[in-house]
KOLTI-635567 format. One record per residue (C-alpha): residue in three letters; x, y, z. Coordinates in steps of 0.02 Angstrom, whole numbers, padded with zeros to 5 digits, always signed. Layout:
REM KOLTI-635567
ALAXYZ
...
This chain:
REM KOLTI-635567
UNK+02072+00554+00508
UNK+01962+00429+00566
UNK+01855+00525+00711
UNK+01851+00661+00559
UNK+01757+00518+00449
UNK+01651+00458+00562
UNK+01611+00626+00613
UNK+01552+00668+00436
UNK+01452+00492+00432
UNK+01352+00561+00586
UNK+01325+00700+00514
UNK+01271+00645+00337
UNK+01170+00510+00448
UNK+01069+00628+00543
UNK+01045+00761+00404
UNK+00973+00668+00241
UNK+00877+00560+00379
UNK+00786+00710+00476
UNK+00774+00802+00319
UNK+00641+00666+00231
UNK+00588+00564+00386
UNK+00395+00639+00386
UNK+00394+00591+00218
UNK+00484+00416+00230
UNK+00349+00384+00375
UNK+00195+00419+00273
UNK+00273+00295+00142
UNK+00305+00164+00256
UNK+00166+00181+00344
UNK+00051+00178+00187
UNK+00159+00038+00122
UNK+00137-00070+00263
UNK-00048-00076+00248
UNK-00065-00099+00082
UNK+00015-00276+00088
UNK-00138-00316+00136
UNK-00242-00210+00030
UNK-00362-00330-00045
UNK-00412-00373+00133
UNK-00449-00190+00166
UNK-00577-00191+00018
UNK-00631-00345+00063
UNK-00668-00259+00240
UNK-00733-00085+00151
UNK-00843-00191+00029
UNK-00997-00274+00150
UNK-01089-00354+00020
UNK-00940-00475-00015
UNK-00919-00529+00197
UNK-01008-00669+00180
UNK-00942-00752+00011
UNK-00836-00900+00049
UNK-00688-00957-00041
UNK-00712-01076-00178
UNK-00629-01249-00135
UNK-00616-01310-00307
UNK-00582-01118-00379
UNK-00452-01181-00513
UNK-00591-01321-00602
UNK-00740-01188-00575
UNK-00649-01052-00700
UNK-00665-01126-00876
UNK-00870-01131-00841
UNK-00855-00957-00756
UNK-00782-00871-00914
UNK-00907-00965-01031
UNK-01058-00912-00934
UNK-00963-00718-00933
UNK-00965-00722-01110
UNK-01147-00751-01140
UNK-01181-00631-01002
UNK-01069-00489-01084
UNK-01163-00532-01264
UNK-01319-00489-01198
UNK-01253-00366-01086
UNK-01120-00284-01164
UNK-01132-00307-01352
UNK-01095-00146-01410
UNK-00965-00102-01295
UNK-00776-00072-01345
UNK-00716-00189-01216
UNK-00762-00346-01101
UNK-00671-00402-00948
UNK-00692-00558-00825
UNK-00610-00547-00663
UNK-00597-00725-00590
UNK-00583-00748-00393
UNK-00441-00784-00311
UNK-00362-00825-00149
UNK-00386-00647-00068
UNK-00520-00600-00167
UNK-00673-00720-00166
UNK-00786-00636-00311
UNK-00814-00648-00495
UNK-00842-00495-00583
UNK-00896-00473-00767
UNK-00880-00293-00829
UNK-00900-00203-01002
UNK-00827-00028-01031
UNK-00998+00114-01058
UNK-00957+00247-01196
UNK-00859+00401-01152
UNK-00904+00552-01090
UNK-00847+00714-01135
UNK-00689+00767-01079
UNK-00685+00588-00997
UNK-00483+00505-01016
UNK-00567+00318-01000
UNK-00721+00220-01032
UNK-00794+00169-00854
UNK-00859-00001-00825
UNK-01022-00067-00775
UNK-00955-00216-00691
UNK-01070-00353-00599
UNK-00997-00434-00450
UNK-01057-00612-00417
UNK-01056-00740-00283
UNK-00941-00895-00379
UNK-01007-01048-00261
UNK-01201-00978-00319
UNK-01187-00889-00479
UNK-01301-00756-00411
UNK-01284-00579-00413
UNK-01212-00488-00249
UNK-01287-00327-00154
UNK-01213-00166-00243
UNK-01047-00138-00195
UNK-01009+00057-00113
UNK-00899+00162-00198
UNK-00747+00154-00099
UNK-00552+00134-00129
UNK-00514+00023-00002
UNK-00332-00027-00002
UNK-00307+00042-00156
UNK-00312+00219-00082
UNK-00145+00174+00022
UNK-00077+00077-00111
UNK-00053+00236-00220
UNK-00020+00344-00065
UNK+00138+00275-00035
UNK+00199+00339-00206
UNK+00085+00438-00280
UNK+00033+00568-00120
UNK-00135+00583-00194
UNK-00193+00774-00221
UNK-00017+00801-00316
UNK+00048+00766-00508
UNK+00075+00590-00494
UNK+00253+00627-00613
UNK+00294+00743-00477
UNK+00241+00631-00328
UNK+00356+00502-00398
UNK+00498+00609-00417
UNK+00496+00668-00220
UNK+00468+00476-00166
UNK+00624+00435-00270
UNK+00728+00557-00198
UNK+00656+00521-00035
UNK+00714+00330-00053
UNK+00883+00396-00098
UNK+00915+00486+00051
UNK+00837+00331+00153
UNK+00961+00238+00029
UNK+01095+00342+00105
UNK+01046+00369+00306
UNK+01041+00149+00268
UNK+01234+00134+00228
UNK+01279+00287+00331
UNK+01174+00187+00511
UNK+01283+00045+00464
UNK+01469+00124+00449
UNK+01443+00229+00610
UNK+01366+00081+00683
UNK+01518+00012+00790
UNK+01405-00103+00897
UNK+01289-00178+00771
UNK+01269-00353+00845
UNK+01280-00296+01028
UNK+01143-00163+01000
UNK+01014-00316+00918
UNK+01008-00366+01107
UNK+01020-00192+01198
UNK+00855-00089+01259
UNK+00858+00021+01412
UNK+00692+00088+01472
UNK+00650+00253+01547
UNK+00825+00326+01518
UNK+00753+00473+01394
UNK+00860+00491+01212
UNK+00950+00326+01266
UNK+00787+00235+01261
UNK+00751+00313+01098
UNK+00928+00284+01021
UNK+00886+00100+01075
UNK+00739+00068+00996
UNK+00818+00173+00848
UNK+00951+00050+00852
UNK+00856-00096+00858
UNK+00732-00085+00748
UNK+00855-00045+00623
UNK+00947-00191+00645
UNK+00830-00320+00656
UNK+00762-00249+00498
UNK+00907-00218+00412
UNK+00897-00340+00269
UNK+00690-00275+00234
UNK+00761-00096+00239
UNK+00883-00108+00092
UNK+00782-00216+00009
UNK+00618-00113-00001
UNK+00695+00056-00032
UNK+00805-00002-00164
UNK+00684-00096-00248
UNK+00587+00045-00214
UNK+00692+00153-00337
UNK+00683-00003-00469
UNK+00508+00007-00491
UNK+00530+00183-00550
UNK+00708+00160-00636
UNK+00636+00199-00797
UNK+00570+00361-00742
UNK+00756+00406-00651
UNK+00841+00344-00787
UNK+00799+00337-00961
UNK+00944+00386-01059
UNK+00980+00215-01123
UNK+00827+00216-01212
UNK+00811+00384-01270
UNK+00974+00342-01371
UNK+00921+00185-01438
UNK+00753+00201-01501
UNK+00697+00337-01601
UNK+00528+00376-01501
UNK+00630+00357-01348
UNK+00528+00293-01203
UNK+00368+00268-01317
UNK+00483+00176-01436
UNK+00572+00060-01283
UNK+00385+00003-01229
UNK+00326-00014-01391
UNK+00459-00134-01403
UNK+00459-00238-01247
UNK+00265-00241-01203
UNK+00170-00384-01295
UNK+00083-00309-01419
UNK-00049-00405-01570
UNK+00013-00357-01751
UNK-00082-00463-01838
UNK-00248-00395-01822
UNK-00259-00208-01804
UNK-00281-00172-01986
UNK-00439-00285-02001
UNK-00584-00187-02059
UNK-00784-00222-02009
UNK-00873-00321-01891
UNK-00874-00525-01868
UNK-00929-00611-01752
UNK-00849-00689-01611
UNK-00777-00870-01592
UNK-00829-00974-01466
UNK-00734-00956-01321
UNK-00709-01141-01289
UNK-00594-01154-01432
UNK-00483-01022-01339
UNK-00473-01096-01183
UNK-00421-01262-01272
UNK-00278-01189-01334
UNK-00236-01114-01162
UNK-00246-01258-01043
UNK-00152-01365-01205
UNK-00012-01223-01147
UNK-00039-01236-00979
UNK-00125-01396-00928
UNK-00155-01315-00729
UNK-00162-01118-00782
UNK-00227-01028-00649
UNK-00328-00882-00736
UNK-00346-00724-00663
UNK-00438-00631-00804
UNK-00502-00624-00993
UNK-00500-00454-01061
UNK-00592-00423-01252
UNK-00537-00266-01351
UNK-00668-00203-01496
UNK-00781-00363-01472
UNK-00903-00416-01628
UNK-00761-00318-01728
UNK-00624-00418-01860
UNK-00488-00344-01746
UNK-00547-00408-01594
UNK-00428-00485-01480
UNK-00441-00598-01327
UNK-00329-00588-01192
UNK-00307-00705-01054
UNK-00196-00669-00896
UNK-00133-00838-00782
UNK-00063-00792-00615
UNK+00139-00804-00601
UNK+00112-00911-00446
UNK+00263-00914-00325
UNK+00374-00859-00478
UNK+00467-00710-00457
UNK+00375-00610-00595
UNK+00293-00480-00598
UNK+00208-00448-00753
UNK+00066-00581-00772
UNK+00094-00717-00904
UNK-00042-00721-01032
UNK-00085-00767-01217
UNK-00168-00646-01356
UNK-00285-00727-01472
UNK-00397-00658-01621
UNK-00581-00631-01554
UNK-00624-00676-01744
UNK-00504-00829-01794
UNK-00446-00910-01625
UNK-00284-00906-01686
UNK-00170-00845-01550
UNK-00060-00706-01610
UNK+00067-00674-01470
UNK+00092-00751-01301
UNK+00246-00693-01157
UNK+00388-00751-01171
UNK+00429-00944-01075
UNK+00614-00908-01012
UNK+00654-00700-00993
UNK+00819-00627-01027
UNK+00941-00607-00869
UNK+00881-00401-00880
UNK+00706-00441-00855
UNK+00721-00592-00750
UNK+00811-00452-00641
UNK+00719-00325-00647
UNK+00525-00427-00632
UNK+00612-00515-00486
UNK+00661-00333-00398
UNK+00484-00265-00435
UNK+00384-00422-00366
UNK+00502-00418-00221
UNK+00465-00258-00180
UNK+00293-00274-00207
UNK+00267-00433-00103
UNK+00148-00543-00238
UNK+00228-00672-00224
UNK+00217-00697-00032
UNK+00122-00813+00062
UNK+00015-00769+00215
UNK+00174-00781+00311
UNK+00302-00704+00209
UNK+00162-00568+00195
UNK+00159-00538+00392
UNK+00370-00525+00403
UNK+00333-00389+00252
UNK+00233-00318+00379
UNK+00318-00339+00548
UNK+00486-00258+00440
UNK+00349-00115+00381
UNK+00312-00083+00552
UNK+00477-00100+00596
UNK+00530+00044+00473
UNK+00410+00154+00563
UNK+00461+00151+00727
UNK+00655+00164+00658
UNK+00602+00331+00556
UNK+00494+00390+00711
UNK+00625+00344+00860
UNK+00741+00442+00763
UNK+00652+00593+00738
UNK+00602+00604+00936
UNK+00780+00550+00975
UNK+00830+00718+00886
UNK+00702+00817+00953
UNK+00721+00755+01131
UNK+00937+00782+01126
UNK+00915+00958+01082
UNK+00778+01001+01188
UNK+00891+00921+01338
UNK+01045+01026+01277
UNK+00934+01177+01271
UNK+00951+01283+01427
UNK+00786+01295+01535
UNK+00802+01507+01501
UNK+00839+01491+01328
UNK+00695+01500+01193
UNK+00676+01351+01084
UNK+00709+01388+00913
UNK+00618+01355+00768
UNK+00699+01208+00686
UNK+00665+01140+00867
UNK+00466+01183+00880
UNK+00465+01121+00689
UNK+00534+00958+00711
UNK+00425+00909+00866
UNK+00262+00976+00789
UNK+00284+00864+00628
UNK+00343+00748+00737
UNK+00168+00740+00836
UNK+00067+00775+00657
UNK+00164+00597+00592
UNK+00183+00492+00709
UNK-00007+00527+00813
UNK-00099+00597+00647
UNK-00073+00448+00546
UNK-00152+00332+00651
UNK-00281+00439+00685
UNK-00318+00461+00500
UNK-00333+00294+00469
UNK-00487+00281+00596
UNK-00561+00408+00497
UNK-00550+00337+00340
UNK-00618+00176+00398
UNK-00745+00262+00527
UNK-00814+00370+00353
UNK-00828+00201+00252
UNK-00956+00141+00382
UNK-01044+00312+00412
UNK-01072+00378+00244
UNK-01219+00335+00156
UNK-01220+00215+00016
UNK-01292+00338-00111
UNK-01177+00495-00062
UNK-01107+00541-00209
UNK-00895+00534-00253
UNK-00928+00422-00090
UNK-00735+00378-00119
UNK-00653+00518-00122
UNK-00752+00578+00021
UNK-00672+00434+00130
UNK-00512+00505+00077
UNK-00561+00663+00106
UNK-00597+00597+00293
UNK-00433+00536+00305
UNK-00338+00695+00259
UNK-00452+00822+00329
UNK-00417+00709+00514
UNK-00236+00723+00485
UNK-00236+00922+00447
UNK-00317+00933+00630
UNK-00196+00846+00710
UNK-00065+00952+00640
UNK-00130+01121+00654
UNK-00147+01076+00852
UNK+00048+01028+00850
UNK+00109+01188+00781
UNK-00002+01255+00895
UNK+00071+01150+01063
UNK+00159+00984+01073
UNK+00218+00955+01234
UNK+00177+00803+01322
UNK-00001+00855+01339
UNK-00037+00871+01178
UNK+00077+00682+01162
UNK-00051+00610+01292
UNK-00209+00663+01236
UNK-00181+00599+01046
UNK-00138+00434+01102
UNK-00319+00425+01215
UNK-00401+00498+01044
UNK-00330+00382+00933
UNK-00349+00244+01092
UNK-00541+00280+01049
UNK-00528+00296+00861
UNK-00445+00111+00870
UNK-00575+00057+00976
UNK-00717+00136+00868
UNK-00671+00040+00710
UNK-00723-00147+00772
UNK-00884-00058+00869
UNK-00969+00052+00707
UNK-00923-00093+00611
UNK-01012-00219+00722
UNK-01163-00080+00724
UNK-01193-00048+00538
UNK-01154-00222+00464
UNK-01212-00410+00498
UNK-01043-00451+00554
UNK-00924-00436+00714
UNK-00754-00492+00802
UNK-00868-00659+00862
UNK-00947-00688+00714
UNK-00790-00691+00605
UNK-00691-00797+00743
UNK-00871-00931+00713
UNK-00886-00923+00542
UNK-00691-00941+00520
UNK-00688-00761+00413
UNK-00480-00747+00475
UNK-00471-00585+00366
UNK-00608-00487+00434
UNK-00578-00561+00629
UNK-00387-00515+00586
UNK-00454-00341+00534
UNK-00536-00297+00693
UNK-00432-00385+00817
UNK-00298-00277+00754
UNK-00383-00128+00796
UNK-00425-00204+00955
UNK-00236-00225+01000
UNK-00198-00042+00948
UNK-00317+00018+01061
UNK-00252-00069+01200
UNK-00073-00018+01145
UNK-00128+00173+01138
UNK-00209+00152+01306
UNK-00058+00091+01395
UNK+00048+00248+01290
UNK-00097+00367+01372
UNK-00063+00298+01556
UNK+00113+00308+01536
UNK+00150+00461+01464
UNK+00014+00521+01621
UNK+00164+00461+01715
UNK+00283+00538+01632
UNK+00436+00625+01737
UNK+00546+00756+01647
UNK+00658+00666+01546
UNK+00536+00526+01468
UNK+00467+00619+01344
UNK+00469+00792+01260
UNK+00449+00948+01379
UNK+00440+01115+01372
UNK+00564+01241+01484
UNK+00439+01320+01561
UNK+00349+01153+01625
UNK+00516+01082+01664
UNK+00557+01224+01799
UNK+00374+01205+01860
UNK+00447+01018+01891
UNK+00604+01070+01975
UNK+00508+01206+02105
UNK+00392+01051+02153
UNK+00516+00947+02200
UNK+00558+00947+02406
């Protein structure tokens, strides 16, 4: 009975893990880069290299939102909405922005926003027209190019079966402690199961962590029964209910002018005596039922809806404001989504978000080659692989190599492309999926270690590439970050330095290779055998 349970643990194991883990990789991999996504557009936006960090940032906002005001008066007086952007930490601008009339057929108003250096007041270059880590940020649950509803469903169900393979790992796990210490090297699938093994150990707690709150953030979409029977609009009518809303002013009729905003950031700071404000947003300003809203960052809290107050654009008076204590439901469920969204972390707490990212990766990948490599080993050397076989080791090469690769790309196009090219962004992207098709049409095509070898020296150049175009087409470079003391941008390329070296030292060794060290083919593995004395 309990060999026949464990047996059907393995199996479940191995089956809702192989059947997702291309998928699971993209979304790990994505999701480990964009915990540092507003250092990627910080990277993919030159004009904003040089602005420094504000060292009194907190005292400088209350004059930063009064000059924004007079600038979006001038600027912006007939617009249907205003917004300020203050800098923060990780990002070092100030941005005023009002919304330009709609086009046809157009969902939203697009803003004409005007970035700004804070420690000058003066007005930066243009900025290029570029996702930056955005683009990741919604990879890793939206898939781009598909119906984001559906996208979300997929990654869900994804997450489940990751949810599952998770609990499964651990209950067919009989050596969990003893495997945190175990690696052999160059002993073929053992290696593999190793660093399966290991990297899902060490990890263990960031695993269950991040795919469950994974599912959390999307709870409402998996299940929203509970509201559909309580509220008569169902969803509509749950939102409508929980989101902070104004009442007060939505029936007012005609234009008035606006108050001074000085009155509503006296009321604020009276509220908050140290608010840290991350942005003022103005619905319908010079209207009756124009509101001001002002966001303050949730600090270190475990929230992860921004706190802010609502306030009349025409009276002052402030007509709703978030709650100060939630309920237990929300306290749970803000604390789950901020967890799993890392906003709350420090510059170190980021980096173990990332080393248990990374960590994720090489667990999904180890286990796909670990499969790959047991069957190909049971396979007889006159015996046709089969499909399944040829499947799994091309996607296997397309994931794990085209990724990487991809990545280059994306960052190689945001230096290449010219300035003025137009739907400059989604050409980037473009780059980056266009790289990756490549990589996988030449794995169905042949994957053996040649193939293995000669995507790590490509993607050994593509790492190396990044730092050098960058250092070509801008004013900056790995030794003028480390001397000016710009950590993100040195951290940037450094890191791309480091890959480089690591792909490098993959190329050499898989040169080295003997039979059983990576995936072979039959036929070269008899060429191997007739060689030998």
């Amino acid at each position: 009975m309990k060999d026949s349970f464990f047996r059907s643990m393995t199996w479940l194991h191995t089956w809702v893990g192989l059947l997702v883990c291309w998928l699971l990789y993209l979304i790990f991999f994505a999701g480990t880069l964009s915990f540092f996504r507003d250092e990627i557009t910080l990277w993919n936006q030159p004009a904003i290299h040089n602005v420094q960090a504000q060292t009194q940032r907190i005292e400088a906002q209350k004059q930063q939102i009064i000059t924004g005001f007079d600038y979006l008066a001038n600027h912006g007086a007939n617009s249907s909405s205003w917004r300020i952007t203050l800098p923060e930490p990780r990002i070092p601008y100030l941005i005023y922005g009002y919304a330009k009339p709609k086009e046809p057929g157009q969902r939203r108003s697009k803003f004409e926003n005007t970035q700004l250096n804070p420690n000058t007041m003066q007005e930066l270059e243009p900025f290029v027209d570029t996702k930056g880590g955005n683009f990741f940020y919604r990879l890793h649950y939206d898939l781009h190019y598909m119906d984001a509803i559906t996208a979300r469903w997929i990654v869900c169900f994804a997450s489940f079966f990751m949810l599952i393979a998770i609990i499964s790992g651990v209950v067919i796990h009989k050596r969990i402690f003893k495997d945190m210490f175990s690696f052999r090297r160059n002993k073929g699938s053992r290696t593999w199961l190793d660093a399966h093994n290991l990297s899902s150990v060490l990890a263990l707690p960031f695993h269950l962590m991040i795919t469950y709150t994974g599912m959390i953030t999307l709870i409402f979409m998996l299940f929203p029964y509970p509201a559909k029977v309580t509220y008569d609009n169902g969803m509509r009518g749950f939102f409508n209910d929980v989101t902070l809303r104004n009442t007060m002013t939505d029936k007012a009729q005609g234009e008035s002018s606006m108050v001074p905003i000085q009155r509503i950031l006296d009321q604020v700071y009276t509220k908050w005596s140290h608010a840290d404000i991350t942005r003022v947003q103005v619905n319908q300003p010079n209207m009756a039922a124009s509101t001001i809203t002002v966001l303050v960052s949730a600090g270190k809290t475990l929230r992860d809806q921004a706190p802010r107050l609502i306030f009349s654009g025409a009276t002052g008076q402030m007509v709703a404001k978030t709650d100060d204590e939630l309920t237990s439901s929300k306290a749970l469920y803000e604390s789950l989504n901020s967890m799993h969204t890392g906003r709350l972390a420090t510059w170190l707490l980021r980096w173990l978000y990332v080393l248990g990212g990374i960590a994720g990766c090489v667990m999904i990948g180890s286990g796909c080659i670990m499969w790959a490599k047991r069957i190909r080993e049971r396979t007889k050397n006159n015996v046709k692989p089969s499909f399944g076989l040829k499947l799994v080791e091309g996607l296997n090469l397309a994931t794990i190599m085209g990724l990487p690769l991809a990545t280059c790309a994306f960052f190689i196009a945001n230096r290449l492309l010219s300035p003025t090219t137009a739907e400059r962004a989604d050409k980037e992207i473009l780059a980056f999926f266009l790289t990756w098709l490549a990589v996988a049409l030449l794995a169905l095509i042949k994957r053996d270690t040649l193939q293995w070898r000669v995507m790590a020296a490509i993607n050994a150049v593509a790492c190396l590439s990044v730092p050098v175009i960058n250092a070509l087409t801008t004013n900056g470079n790995l030794v003028s970050y480390l001397m000016h003391k710009q950590w993100a941008l040195f951290t940037f390329d450094a890191l791309f330095l480091l890959f480089s070296i690591l792909f490098f030292i993959q190329t050499e060794k898989l040169r080295t290779a003997k039979n059983n060290s990576k995936i072979i083919s039959p036929s070269q593995s008899n060429n191997l055998k007739r060689q030998k004395p």
